[in-house]
LUMMIVO-609078 format. One record per residue (C-alpha): residue number from 0; residue in one letter; x negated, y negated, z negated. Coordinates in Angstrom, 2 decimals, padded with zeros to 5 digits. Each point is the difference from the previous one (the first is absolute). Layout:
N
NODE  fitor  zaba       c1       c2       c3
NODE    NUM     A        X        Y        Z
...
***
This chain:
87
NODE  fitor  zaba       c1       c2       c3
NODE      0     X   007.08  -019.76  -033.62
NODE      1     X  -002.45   002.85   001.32
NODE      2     X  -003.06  -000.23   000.31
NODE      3     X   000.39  -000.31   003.57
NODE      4     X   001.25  -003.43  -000.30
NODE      5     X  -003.64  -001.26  -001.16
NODE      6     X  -001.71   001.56   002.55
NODE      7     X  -001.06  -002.10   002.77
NODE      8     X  -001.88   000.60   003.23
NODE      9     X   000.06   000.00   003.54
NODE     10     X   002.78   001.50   002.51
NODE     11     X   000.26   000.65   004.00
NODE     12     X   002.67  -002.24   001.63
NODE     13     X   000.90   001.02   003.26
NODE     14     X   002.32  -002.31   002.17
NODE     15     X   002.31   001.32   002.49
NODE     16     X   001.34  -002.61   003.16
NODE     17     X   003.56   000.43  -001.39
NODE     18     X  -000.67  -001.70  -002.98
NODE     19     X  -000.50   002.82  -002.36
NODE     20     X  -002.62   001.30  -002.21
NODE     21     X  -002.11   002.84  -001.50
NODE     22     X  -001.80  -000.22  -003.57
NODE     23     X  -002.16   003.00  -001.33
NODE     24     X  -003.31   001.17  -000.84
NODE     25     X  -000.41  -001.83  -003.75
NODE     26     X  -003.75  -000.26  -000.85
NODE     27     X  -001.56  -001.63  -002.55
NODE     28     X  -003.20   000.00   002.06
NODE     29     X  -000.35  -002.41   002.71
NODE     30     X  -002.46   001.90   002.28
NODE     31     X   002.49   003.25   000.08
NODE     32     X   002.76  -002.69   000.79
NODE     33     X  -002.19  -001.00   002.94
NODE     34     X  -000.72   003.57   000.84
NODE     35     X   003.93   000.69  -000.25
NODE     36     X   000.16  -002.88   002.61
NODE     37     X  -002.34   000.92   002.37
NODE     38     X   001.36   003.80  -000.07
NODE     39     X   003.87  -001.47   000.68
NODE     40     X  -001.26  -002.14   003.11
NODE     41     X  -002.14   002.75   001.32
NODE     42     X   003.22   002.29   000.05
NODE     43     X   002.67  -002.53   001.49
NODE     44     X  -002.75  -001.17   002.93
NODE     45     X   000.83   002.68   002.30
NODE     46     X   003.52   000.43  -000.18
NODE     47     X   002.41  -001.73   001.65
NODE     48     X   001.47  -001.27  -003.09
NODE     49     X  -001.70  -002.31  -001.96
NODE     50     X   000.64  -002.37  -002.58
NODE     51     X  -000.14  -003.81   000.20
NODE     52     X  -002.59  -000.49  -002.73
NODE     53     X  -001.55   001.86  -002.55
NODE     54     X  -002.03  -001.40  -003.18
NODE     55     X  -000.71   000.30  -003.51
NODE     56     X   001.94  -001.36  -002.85
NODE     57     X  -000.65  -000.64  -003.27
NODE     58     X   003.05   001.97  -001.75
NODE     59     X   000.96   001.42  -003.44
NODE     60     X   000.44   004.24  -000.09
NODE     61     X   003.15  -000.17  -000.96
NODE     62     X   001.16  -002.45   002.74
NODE     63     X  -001.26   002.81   002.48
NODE     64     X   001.17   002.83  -001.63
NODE     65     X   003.57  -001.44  -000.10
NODE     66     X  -000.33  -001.36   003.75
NODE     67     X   002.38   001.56   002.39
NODE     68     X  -001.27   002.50   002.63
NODE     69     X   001.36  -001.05   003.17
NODE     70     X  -000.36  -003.58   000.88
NODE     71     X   000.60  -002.33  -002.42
NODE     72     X   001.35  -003.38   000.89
NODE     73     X  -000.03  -001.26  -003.74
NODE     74     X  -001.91  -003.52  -000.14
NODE     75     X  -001.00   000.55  -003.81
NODE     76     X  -002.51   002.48   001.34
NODE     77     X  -003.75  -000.97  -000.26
NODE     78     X  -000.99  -001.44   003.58
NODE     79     X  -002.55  -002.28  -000.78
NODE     80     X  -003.07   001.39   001.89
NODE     81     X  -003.26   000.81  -002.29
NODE     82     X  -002.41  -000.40   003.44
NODE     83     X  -000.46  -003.07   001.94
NODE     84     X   001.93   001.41   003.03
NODE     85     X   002.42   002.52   001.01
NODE     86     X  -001.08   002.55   001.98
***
């Protein structure tokens, strides 16, 4: 084990309508994960593309690290939102 593995924090989860997902920005800090947020929503709002959801997660580093890059379908993924609603 790395110490990776212990470290636990907060990642961006960003739904897409097919079914798939993003997971990225690891923080240990809660307001940069909220910052992270806010910046990822600002830059899909104008585009004709835009995810279903997007939240934050509580997530281990490593988990994030090791998550795939291009939509992930995997259900062992952290997807339990850390706000009250999904934005």
């Amino acid at each position: 084990m790395t110490s990776e593995e212990f470290a636990w924090g907060y990642a961006i989860r960003r739904e897409w309508p097919d079914g798939a997902h993003d997971l990225f920005g690891f923080t240990s800090n809660e307001s940069e994960a909220e910052r992270q947020l806010a910046r990822d929503e600002s830059y899909w709002s104008s585009g004709p593309v835009r995810p279903a959801a997007v939240y934050v997660v509580p997530a281990n580093a490593a988990d994030v690290n090791r998550h795939p890059v291009d939509g992930c379908r995997s259900a062992s993924c952290p997807n339990s939102p850390e706000r009250g609603q999904q934005r």
